[in-house]
C-alpha positions as CSV (number, residue, x, y, z in Angstrom):
1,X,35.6,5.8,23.3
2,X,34.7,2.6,22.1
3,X,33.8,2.2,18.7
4,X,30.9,0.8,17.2
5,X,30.0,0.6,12.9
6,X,26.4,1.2,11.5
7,X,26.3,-1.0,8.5
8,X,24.3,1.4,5.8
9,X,24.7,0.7,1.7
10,X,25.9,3.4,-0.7
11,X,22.9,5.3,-1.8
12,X,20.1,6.3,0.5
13,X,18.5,9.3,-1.5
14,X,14.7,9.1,-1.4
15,X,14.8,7.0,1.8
16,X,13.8,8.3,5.1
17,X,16.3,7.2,7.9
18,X,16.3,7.9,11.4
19,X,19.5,5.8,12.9
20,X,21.3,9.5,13.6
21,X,19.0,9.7,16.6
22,X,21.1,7.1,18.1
23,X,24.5,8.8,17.9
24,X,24.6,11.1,21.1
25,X,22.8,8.4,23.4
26,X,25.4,5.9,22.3
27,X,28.1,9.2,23.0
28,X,26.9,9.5,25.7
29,X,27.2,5.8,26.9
30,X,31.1,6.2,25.8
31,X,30.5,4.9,22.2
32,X,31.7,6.6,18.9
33,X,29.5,5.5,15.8
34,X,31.0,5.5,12.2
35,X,28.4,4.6,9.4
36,X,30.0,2.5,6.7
37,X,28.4,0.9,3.4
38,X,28.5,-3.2,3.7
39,X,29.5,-2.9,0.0
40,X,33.3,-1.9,1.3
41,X,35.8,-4.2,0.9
42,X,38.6,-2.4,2.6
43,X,37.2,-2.4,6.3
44,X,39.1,-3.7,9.4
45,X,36.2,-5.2,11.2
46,X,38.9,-5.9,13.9
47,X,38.5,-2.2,14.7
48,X,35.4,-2.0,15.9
49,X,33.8,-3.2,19.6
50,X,30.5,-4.2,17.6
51,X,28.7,-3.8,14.3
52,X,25.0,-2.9,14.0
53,X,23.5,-3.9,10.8
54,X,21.2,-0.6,9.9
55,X,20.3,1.1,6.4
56,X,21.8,-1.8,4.2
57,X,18.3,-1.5,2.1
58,X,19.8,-2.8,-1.5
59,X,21.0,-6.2,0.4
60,X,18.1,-8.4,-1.1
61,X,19.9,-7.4,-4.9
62,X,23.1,-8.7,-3.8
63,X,22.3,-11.4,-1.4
64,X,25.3,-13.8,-1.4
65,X,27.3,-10.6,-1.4
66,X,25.7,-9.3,1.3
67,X,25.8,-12.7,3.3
68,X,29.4,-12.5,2.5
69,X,29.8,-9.7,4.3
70,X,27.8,-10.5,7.2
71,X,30.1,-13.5,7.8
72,X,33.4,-11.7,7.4
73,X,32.3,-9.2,9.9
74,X,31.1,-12.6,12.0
75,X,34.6,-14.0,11.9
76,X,36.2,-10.6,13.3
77,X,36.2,-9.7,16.8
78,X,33.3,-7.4,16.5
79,X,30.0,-8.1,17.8
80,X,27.5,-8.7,14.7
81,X,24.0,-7.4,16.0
82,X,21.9,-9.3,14.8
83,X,23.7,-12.4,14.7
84,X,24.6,-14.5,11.6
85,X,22.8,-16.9,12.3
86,X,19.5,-14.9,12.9
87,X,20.2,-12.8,9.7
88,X,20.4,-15.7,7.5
89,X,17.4,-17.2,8.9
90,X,15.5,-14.3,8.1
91,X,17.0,-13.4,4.8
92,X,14.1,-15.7,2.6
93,X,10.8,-15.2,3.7
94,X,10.3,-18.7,4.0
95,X,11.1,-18.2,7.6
96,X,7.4,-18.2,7.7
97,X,6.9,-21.3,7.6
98,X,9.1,-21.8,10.8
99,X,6.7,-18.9,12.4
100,X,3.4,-20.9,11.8
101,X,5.0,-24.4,12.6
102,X,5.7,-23.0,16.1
103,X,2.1,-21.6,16.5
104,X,1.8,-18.7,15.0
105,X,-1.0,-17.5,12.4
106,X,0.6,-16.0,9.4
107,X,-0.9,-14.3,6.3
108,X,-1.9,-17.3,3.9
109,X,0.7,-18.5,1.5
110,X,1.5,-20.2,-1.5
111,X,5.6,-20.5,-2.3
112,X,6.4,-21.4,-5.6
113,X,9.7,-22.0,-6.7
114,X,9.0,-19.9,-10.2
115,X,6.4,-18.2,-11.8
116,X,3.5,-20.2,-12.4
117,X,0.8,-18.9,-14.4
118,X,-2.1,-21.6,-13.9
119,X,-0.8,-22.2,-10.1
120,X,-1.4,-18.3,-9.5
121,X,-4.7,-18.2,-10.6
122,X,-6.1,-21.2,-8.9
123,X,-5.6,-18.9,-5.7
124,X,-8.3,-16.8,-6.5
125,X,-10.6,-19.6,-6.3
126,X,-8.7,-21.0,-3.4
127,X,-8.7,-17.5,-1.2
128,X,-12.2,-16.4,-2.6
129,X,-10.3,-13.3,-3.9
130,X,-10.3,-10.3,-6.0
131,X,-6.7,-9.4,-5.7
132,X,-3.2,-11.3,-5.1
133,X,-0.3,-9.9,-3.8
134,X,2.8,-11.5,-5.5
135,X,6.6,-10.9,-4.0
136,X,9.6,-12.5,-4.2
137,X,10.5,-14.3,-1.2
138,X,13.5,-12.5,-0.6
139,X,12.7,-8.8,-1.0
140,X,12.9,-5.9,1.0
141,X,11.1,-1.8,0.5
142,X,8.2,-3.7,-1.7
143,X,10.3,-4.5,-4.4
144,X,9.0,-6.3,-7.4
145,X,5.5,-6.5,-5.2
146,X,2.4,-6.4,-7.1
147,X,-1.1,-6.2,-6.1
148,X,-3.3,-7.7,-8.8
149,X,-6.5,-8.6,-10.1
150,X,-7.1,-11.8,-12.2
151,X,-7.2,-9.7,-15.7
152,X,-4.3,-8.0,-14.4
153,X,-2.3,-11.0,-13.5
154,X,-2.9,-12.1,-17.5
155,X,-2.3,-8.7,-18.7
156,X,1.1,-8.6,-16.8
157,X,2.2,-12.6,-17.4
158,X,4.7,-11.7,-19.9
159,X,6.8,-9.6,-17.6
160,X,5.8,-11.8,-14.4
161,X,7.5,-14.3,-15.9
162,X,10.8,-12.3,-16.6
163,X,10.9,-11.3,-13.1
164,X,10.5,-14.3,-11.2
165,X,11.6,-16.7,-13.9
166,X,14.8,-17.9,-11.9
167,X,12.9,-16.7,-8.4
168,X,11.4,-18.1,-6.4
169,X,8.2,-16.5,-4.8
170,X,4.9,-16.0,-2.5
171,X,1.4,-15.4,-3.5
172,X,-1.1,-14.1,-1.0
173,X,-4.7,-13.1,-1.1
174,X,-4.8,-9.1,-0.6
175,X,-6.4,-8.3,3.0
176,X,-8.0,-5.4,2.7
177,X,-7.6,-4.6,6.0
178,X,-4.7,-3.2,5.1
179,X,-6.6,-0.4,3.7
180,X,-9.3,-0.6,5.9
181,X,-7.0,-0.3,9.2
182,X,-3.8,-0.5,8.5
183,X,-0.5,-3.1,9.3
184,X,0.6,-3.0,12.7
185,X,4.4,-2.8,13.5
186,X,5.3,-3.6,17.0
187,X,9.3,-3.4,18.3
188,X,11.5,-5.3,20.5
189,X,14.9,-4.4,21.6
190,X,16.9,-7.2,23.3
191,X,13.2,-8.9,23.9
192,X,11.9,-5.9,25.2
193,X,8.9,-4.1,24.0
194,X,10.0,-0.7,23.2
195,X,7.4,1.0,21.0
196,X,4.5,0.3,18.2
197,X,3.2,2.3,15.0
198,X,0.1,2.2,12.9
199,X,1.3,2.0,9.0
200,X,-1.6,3.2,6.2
201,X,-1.3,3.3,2.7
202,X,-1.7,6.6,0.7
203,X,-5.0,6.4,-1.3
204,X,-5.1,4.2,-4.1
205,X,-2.1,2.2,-3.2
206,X,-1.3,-0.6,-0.9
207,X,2.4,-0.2,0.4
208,X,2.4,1.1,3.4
209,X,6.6,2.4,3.5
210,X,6.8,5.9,4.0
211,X,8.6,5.9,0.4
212,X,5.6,5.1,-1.5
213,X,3.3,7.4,0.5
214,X,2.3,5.6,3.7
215,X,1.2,7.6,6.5
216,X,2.5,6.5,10.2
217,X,0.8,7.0,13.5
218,X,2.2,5.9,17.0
219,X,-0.5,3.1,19.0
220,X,-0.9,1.5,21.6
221,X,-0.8,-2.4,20.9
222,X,-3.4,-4.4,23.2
223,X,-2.7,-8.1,24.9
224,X,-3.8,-10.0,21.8
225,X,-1.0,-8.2,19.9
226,X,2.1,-8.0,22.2
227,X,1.0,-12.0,22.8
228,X,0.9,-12.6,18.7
229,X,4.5,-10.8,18.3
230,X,5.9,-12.6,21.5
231,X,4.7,-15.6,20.0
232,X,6.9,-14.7,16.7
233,X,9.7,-13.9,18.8
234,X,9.7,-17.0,20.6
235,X,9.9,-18.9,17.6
236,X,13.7,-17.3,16.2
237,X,16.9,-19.6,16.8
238,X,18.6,-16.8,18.6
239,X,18.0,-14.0,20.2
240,X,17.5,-10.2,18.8
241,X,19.0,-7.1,19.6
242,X,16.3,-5.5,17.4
243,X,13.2,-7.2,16.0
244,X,10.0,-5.6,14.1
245,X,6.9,-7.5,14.3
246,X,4.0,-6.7,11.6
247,X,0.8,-7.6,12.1
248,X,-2.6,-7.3,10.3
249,X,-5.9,-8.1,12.0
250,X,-7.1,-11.7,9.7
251,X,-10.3,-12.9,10.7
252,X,-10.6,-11.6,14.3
253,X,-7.4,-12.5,15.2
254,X,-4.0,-11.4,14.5
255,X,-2.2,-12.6,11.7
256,X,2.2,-11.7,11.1
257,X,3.0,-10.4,7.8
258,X,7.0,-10.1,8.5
259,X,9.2,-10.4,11.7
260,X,12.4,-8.0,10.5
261,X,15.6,-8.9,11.7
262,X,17.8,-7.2,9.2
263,X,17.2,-4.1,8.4
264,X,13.8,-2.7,9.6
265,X,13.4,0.7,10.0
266,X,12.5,1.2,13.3
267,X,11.3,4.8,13.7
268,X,13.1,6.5,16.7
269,X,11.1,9.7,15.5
270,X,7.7,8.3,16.7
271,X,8.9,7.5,19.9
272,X,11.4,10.0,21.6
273,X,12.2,7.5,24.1
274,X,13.0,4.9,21.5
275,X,16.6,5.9,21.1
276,X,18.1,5.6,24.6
277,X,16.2,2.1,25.0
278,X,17.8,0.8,22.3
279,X,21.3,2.0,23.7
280,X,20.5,0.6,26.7
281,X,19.3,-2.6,25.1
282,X,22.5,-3.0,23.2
283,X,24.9,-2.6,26.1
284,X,23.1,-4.9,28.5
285,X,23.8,-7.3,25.3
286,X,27.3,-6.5,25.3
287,X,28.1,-7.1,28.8
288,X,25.7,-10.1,28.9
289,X,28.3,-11.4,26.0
290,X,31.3,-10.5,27.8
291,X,29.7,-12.2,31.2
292,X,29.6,-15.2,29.1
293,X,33.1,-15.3,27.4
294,X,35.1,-15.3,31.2
């Protein structure tokens, strides 16, 4: 059998993964599948056909680590789904700005390049807000995201400032559609749409991962949606074996909160069909890349 590596990290208690629903439909298309932690430094990428980047959900602590890796398994002959180049791009959420300049309406956004006390609260004027949301712009599982009110935000300055004092990050008014409806999460595989889930927060919070509580439900996206996440799509420089689109409805249209090119889950339980089209998507890839090498 061929051989294929999921790239995972070293610890994964307390976080709900769902990439062993893959392993007999890739058997059964004549691939073996060894899961290995990007944090290894004694791996023969040579070895392997391909490498699928998966449960590597510690990557944004380590990032030039993490980058290092993603180009070592570049240079080898294995296949690095996503590419490099797409993975870098989508490493800092800045990418968002690349989204809108081709069209697309995002969330609204300020970046700052450090924490900014009097620059934070001028957005609640700005916005016409009760609540910011506050994140660094490279951040994954709702790390070091906070949702806060103006007397919050001056209660919590002190240790604002010792988080994001050499980060840079993104302030954004709170939507509360997000706890009104939900976020949106619609997936592609090799351009394809495969599937799409409804993502709700538990009560009194406003993360919608399944680690903090967030309760998931399978939909059924309609035109406006698909053509708001094919917009997103359309604006990466290279193509996606995998991409997750988030949306949130923002003044009767739809509005992207993330496009997830590294490691999104992407919730083959909610869909039991999910599984063999990404197989299916990821071998047309590979032969389309071998079509192209002769």
């Amino acid at each position: 059998m061929k051989k294929l590596a999921f790239l995972s990290t070293d610890h994964l208690e307390g976080f709900f993964v769902y990439d062993e629903l893959l392993i007999a439909p890739f058997a059964q298309a004549g691939w073996h599948v060894d899961t290995i932690s990007w944090h290894r430094r004694d791996i023969n990428w040579d070895a392997y056909e391909a490498v699928i980047v998966r449960s590597t959900w510690d990557y944004q602590q380590h990032p030039e680590a993490f980058l290092k890796t993603l180009n070592e398994i570049d240079k080898s002959r294995a296949k690095l789904e996503n590419t490099f180049t797409l993975q870098r791009w989508n490493l800092h959420k800045t990418y968002l700005k690349d989204l809108q300049k081709h069209g697309s309406m995002v969330v609204p956004t300020r970046w700052l390049s450090c924490f900014e006390k009097d620059k934070i609260e001028a957005q609640f004027r700005h916005w016409n807000t009760d609540y910011l949301i506050i994140k660094p712009t490279l951040s994954a599982n709702a790390d070091d995201t906070f949702k806060l009110s103006l007397a919050e935000l001056n209660a919590k300055c002190d240790e604002l400032m010792k988080i994001f004092a050499n980060r840079q990050l993104m302030v954004q008014p709170f939507l509360d559609n997000i706890e009104k409806e939900g976020e949106y999460s619609l997936f592609y595989f090799n351009g394809n749409y495969s599937h799409a889930i409804l993502k709700r927060p538990a009560s009194g919070d406003f993360r919608v991962q399944e680690e903090h509580g967030g309760q998931l439900a399978v939909c059924s996206p309609n035109d406006d949606m698909l053509g708001a996440a094919e917009q997103a799509l359309n604006a990466m420089p290279d193509t996606a074996l995998y991409a997750r689109v988030d949306l949130i409805r923002y003044e009767e249209t739809w509005a992207i909160m993330e496009l997830e090119l590294i490691e999104p889950s992407l919730y083959f339980t909610l869909d039991a069909q999910s599984p063999q089209r990404f197989v299916e998507a990821f071998t047309q890839r590979m032969e389309d890349s071998v079509l192209h090498a002769v």
